[in-house]
mmJSON file of the N, C-alpha and C atoms, coordinates in Angstrom:
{"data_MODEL":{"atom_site":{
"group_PDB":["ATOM","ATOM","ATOM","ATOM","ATOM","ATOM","ATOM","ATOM","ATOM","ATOM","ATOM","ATOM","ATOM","ATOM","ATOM","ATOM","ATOM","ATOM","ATOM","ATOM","ATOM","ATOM","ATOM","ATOM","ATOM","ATOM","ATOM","ATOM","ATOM","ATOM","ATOM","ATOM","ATOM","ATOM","ATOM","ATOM","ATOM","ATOM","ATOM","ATOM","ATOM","ATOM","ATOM","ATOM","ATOM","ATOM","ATOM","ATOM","ATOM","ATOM","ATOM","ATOM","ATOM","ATOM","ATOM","ATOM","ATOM","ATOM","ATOM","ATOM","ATOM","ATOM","ATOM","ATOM","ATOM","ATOM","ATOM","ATOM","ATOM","ATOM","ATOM","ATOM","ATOM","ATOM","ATOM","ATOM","ATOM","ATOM","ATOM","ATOM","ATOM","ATOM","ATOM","ATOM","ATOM","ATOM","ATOM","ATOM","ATOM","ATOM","ATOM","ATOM","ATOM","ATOM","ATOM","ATOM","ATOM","ATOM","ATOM","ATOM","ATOM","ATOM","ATOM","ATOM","ATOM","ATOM","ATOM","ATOM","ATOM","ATOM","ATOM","ATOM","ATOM","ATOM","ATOM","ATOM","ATOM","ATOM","ATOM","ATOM","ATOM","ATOM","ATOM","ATOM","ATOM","ATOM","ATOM","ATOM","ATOM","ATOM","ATOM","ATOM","ATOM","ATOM","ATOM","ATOM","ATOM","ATOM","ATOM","ATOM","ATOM","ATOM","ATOM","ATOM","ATOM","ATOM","ATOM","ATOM","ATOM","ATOM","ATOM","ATOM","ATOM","ATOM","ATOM","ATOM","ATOM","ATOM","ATOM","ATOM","ATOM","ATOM","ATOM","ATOM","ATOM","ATOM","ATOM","ATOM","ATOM","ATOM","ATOM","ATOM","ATOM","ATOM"],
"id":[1,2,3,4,5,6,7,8,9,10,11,12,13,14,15,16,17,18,19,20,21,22,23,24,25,26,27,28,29,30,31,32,33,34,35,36,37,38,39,40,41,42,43,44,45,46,47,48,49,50,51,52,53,54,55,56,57,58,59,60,61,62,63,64,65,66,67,68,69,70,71,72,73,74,75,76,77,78,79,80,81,82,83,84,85,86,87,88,89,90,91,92,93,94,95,96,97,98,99,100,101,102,103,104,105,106,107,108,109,110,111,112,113,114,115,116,117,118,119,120,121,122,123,124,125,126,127,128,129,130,131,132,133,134,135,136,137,138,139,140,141,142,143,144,145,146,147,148,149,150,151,152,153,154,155,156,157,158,159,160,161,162,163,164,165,166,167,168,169,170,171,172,173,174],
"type_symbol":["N","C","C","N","C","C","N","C","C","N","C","C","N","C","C","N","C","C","N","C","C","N","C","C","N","C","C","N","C","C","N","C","C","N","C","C","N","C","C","N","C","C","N","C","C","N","C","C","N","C","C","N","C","C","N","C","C","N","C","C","N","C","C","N","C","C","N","C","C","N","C","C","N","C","C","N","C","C","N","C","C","N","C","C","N","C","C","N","C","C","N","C","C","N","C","C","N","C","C","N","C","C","N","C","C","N","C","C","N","C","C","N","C","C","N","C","C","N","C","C","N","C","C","N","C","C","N","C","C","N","C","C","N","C","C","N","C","C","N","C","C","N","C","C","N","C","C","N","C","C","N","C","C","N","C","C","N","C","C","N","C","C","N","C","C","N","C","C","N","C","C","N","C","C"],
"label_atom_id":["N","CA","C","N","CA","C","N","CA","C","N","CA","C","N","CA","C","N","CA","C","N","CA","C","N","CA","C","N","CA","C","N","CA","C","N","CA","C","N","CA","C","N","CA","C","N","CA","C","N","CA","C","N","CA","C","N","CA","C","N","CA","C","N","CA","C","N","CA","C","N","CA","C","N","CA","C","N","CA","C","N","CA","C","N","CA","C","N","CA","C","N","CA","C","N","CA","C","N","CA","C","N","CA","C","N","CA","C","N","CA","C","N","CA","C","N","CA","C","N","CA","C","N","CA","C","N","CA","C","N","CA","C","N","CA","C","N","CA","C","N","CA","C","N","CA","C","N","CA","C","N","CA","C","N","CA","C","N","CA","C","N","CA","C","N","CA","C","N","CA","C","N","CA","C","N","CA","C","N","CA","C","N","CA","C","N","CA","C","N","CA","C","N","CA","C","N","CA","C","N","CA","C"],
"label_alt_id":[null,null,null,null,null,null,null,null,null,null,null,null,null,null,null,null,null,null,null,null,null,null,null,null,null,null,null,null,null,null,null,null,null,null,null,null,null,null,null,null,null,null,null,null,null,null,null,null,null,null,null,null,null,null,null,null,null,null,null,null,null,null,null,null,null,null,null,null,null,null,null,null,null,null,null,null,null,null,null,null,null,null,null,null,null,null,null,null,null,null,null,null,null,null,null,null,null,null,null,null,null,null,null,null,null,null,null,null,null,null,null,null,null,null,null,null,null,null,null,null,null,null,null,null,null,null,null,null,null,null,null,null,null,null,null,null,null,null,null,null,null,null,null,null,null,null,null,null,null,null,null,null,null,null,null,null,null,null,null,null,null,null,null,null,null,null,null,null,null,null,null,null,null,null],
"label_comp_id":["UNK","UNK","UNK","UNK","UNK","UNK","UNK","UNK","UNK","UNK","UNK","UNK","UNK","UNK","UNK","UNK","UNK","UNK","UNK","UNK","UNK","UNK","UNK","UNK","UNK","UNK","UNK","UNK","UNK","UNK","UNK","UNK","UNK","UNK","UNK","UNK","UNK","UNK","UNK","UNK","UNK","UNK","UNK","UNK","UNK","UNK","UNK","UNK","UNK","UNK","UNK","UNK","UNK","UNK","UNK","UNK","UNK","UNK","UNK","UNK","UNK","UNK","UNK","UNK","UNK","UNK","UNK","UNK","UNK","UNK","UNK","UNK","UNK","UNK","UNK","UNK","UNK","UNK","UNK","UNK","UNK","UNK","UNK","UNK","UNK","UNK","UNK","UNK","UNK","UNK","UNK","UNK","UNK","UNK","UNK","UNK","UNK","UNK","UNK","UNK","UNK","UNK","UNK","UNK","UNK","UNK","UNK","UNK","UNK","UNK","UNK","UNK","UNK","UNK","UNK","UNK","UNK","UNK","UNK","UNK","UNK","UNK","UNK","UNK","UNK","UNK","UNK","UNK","UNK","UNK","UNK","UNK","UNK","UNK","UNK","UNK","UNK","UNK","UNK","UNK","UNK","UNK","UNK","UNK","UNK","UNK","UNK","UNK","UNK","UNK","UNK","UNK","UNK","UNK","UNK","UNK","UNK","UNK","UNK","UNK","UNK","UNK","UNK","UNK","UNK","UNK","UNK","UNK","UNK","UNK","UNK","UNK","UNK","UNK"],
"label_asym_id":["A","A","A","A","A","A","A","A","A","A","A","A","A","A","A","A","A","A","A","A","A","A","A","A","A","A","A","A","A","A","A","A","A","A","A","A","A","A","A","A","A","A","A","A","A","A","A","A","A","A","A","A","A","A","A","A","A","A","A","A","A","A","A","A","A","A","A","A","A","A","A","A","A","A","A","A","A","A","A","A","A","A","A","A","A","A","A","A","A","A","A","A","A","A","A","A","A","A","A","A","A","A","A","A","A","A","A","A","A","A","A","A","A","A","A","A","A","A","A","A","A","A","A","A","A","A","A","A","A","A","A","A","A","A","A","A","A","A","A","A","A","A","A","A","A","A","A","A","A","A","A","A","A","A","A","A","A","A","A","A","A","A","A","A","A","A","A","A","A","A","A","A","A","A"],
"label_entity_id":["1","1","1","1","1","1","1","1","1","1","1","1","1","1","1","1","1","1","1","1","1","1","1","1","1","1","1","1","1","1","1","1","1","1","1","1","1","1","1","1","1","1","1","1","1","1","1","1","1","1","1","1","1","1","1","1","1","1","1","1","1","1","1","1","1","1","1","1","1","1","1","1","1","1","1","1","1","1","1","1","1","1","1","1","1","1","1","1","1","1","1","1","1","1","1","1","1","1","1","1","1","1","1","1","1","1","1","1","1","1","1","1","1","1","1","1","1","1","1","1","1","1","1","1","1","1","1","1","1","1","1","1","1","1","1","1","1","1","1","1","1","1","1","1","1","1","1","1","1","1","1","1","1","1","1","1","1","1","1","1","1","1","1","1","1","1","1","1","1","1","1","1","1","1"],
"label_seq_id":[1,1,1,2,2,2,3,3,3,4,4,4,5,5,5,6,6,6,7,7,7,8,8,8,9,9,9,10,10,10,11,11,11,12,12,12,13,13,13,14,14,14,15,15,15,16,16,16,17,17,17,18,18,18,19,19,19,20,20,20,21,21,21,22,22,22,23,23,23,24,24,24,25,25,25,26,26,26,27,27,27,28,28,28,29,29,29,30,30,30,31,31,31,32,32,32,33,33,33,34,34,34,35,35,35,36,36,36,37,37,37,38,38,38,39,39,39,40,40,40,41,41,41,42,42,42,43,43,43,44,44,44,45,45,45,46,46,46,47,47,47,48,48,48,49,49,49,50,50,50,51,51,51,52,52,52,53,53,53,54,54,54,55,55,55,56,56,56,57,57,57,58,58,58],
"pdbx_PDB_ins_code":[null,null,null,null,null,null,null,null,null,null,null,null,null,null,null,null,null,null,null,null,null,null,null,null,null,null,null,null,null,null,null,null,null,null,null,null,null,null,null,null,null,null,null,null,null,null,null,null,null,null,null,null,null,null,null,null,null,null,null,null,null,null,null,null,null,null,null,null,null,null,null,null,null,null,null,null,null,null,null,null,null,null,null,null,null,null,null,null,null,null,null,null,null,null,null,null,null,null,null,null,null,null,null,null,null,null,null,null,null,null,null,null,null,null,null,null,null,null,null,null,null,null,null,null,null,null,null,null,null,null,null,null,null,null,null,null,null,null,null,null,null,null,null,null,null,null,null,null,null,null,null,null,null,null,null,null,null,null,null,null,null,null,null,null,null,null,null,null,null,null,null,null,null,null],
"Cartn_x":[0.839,0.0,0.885,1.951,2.715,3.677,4.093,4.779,3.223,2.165,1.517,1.644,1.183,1.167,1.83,3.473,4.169,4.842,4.335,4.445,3.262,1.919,0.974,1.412,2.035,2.358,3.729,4.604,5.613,4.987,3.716,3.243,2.607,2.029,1.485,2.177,3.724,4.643,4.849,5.465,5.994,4.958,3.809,2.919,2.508,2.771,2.284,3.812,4.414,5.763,5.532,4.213,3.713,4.614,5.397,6.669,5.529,4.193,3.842,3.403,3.048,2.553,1.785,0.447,-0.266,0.118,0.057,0.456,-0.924,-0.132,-1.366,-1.248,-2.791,-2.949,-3.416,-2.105,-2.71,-3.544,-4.057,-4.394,-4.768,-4.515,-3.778,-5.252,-6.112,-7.032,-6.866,-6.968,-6.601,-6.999,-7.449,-8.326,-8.81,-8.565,-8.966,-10.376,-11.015,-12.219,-12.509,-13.326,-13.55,-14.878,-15.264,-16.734,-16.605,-18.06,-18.18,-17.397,-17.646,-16.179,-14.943,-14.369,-13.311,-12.491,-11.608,-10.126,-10.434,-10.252,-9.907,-10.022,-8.818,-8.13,-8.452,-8.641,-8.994,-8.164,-8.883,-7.927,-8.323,-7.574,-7.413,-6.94,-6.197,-5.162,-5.436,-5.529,-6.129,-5.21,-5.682,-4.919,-5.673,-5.524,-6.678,-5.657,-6.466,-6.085,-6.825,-6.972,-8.543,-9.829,-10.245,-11.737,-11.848,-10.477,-10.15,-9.994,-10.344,-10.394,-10.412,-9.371,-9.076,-8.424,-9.511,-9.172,-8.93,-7.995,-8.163,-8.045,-9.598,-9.451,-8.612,-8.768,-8.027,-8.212],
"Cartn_y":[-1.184,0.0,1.249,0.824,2.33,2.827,1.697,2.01,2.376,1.788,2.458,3.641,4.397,6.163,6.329,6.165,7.354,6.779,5.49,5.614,6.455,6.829,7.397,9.435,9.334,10.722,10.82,10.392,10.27,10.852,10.041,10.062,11.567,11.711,13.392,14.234,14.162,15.08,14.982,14.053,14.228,14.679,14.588,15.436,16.861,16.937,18.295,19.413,18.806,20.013,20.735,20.051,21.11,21.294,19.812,20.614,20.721,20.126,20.895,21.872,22.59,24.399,24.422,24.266,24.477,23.403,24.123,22.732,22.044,20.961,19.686,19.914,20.209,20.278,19.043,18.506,17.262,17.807,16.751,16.776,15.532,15.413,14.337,15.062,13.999,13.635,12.331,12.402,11.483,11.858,10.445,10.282,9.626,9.496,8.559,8.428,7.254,7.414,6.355,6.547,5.323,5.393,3.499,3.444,2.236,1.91,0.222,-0.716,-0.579,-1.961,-1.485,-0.727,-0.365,0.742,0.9,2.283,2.107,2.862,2.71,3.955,3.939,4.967,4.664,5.841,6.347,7.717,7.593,8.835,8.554,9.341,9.564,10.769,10.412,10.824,11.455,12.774,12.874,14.154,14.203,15.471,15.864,17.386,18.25,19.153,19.114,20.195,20.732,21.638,22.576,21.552,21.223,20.218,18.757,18.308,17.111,16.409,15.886,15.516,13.755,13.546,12.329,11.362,10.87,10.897,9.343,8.746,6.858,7.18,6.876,6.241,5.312,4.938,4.157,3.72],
"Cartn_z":[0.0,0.0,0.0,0.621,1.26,-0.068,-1.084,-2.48,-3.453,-3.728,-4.612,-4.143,-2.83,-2.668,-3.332,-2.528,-3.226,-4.763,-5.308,-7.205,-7.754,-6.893,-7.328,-7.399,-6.054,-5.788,-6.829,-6.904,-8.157,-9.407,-9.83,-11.647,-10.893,-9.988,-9.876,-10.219,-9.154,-9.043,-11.039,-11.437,-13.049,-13.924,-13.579,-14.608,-14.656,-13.343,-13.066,-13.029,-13.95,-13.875,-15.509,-16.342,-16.861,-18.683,-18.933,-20.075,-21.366,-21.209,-22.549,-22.847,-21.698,-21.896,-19.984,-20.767,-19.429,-18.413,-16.995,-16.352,-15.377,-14.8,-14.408,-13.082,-12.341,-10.901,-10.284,-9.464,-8.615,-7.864,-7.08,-6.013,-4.742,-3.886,-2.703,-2.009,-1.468,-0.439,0.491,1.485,2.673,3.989,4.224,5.715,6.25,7.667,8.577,9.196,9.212,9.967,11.15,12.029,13.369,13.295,12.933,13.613,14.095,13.797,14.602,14.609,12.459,12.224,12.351,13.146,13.198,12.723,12.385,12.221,10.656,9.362,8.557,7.731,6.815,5.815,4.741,4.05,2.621,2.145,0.656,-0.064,-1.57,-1.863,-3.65,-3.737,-5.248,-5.843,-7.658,-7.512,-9.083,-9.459,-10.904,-11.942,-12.546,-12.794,-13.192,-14.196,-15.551,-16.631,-17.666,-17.472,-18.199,-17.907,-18.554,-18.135,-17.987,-18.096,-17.9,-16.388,-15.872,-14.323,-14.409,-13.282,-13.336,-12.018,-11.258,-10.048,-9.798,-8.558,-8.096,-6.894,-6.264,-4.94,-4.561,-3.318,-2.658,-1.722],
"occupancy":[1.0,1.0,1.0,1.0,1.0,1.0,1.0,1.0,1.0,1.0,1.0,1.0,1.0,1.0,1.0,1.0,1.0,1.0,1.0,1.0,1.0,1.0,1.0,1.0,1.0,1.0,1.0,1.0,1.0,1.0,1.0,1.0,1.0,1.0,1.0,1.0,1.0,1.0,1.0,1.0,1.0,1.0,1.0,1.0,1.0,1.0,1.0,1.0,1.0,1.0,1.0,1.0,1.0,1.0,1.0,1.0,1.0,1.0,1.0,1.0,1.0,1.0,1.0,1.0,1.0,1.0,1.0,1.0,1.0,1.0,1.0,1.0,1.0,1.0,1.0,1.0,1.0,1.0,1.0,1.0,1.0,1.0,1.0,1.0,1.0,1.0,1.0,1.0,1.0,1.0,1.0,1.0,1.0,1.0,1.0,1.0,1.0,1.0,1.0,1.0,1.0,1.0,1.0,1.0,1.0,1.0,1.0,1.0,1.0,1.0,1.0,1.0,1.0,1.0,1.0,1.0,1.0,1.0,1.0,1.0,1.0,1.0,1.0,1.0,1.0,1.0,1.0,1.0,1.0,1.0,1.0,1.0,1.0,1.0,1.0,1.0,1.0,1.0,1.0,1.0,1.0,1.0,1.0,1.0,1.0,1.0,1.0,1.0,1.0,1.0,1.0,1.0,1.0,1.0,1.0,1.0,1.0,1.0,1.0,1.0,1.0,1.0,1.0,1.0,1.0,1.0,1.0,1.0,1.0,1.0,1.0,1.0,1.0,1.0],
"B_iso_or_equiv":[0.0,0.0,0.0,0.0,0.0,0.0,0.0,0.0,0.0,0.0,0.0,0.0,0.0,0.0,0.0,0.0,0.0,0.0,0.0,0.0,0.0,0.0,0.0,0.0,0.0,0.0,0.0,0.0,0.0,0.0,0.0,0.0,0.0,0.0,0.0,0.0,0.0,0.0,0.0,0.0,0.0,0.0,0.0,0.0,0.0,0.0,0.0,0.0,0.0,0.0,0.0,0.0,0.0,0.0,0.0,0.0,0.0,0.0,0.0,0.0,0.0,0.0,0.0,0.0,0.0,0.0,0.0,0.0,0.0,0.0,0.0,0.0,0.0,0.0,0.0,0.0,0.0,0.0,0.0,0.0,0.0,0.0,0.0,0.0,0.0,0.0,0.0,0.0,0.0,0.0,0.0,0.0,0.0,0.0,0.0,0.0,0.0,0.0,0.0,0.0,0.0,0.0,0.0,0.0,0.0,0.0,0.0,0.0,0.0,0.0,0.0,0.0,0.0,0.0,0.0,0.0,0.0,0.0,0.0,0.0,0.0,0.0,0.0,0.0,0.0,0.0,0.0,0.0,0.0,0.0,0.0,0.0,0.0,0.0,0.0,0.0,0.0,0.0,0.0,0.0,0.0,0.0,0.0,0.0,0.0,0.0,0.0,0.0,0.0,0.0,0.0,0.0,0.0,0.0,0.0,0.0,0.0,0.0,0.0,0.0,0.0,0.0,0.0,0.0,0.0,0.0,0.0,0.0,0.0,0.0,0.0,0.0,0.0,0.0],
"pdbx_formal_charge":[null,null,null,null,null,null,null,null,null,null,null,null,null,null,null,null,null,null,null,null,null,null,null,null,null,null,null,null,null,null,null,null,null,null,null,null,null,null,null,null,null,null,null,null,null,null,null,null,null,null,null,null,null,null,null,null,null,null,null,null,null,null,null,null,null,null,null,null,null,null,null,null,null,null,null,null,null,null,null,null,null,null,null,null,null,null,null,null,null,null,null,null,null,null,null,null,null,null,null,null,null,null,null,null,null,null,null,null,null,null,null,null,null,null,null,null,null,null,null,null,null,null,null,null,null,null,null,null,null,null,null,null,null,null,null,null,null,null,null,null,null,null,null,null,null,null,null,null,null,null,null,null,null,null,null,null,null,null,null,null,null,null,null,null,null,null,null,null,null,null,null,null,null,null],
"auth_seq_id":[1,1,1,2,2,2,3,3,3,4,4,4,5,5,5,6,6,6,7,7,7,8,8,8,9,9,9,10,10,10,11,11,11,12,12,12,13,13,13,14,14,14,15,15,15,16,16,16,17,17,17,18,18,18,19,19,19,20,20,20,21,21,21,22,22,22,23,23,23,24,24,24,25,25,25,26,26,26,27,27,27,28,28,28,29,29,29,30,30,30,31,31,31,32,32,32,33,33,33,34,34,34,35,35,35,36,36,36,37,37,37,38,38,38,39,39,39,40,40,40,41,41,41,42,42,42,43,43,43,44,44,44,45,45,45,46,46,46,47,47,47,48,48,48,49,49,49,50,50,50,51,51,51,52,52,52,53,53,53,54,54,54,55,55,55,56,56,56,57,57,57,58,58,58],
"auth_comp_id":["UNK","UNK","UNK","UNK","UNK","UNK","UNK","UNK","UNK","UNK","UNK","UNK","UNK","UNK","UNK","UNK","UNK","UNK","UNK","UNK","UNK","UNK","UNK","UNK","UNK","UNK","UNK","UNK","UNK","UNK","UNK","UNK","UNK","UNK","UNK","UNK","UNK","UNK","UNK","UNK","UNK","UNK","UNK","UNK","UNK","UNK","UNK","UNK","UNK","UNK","UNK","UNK","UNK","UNK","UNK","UNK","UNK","UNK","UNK","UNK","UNK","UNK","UNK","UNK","UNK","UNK","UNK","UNK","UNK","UNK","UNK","UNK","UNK","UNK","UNK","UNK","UNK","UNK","UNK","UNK","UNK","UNK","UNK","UNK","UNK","UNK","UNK","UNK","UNK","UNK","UNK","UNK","UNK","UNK","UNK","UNK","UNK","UNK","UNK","UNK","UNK","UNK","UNK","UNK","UNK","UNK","UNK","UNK","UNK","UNK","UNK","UNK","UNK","UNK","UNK","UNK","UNK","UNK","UNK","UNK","UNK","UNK","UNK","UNK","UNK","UNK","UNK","UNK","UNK","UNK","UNK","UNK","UNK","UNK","UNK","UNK","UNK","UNK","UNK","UNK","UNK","UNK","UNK","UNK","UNK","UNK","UNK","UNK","UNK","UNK","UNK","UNK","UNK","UNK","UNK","UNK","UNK","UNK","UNK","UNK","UNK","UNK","UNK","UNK","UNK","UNK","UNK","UNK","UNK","UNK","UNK","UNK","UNK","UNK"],
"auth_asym_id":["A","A","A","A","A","A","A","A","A","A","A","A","A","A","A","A","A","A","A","A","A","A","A","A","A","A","A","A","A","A","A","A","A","A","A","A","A","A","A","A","A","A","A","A","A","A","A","A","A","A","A","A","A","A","A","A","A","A","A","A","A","A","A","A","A","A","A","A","A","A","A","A","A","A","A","A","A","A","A","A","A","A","A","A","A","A","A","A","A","A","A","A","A","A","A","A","A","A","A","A","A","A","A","A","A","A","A","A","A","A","A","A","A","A","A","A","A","A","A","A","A","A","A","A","A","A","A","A","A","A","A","A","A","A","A","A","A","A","A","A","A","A","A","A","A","A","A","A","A","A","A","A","A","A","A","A","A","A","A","A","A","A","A","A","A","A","A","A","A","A","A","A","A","A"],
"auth_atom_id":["N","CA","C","N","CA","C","N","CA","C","N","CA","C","N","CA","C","N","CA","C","N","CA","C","N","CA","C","N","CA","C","N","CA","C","N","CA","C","N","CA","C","N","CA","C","N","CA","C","N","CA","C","N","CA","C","N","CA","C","N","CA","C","N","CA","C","N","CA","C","N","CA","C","N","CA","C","N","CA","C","N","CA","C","N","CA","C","N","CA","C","N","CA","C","N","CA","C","N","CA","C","N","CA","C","N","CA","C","N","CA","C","N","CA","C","N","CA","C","N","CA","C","N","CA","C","N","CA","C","N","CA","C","N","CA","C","N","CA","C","N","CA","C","N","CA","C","N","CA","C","N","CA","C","N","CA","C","N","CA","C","N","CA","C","N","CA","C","N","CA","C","N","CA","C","N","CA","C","N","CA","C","N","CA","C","N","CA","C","N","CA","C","N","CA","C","N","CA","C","N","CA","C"],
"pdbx_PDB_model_num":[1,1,1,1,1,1,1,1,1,1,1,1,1,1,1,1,1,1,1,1,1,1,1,1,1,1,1,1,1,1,1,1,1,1,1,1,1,1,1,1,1,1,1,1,1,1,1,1,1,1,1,1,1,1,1,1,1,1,1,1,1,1,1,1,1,1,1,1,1,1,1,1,1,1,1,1,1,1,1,1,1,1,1,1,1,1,1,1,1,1,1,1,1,1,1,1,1,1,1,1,1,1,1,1,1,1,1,1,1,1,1,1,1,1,1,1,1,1,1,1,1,1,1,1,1,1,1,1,1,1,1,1,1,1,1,1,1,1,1,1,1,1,1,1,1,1,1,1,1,1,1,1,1,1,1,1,1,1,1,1,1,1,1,1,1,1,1,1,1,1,1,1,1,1]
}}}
């Protein structure tokens, strides 16, 4: 789990440096929740450029 993040945060970071003109806005969501069945984490990981949106939970 802990290598997909950061290969996910990697392909963010390299897309969003932008070399074909406009550039690509990640964006990193993450969070913890507690209930009955227990502790558990979530998130997603997406890139945004003009109207294109493209997000993977997790």
């Amino acid at each position: 789990m802990r290598n997909m993040i950061i290969a996910l945060l990697g392909l963010a970071a390299l897309a969003a440096c932008g070399v074909d003109g406009e550039p690509v806005q990640p964006t990193l969501n993450a969070g913890i929740g507690v209930g009955d069945s227990g502790v558990h984490a979530g998130g997603a990981v997406g890139l945004h450029k003009g109207p294109v949106s493209v997000y993977l939970g997790f």
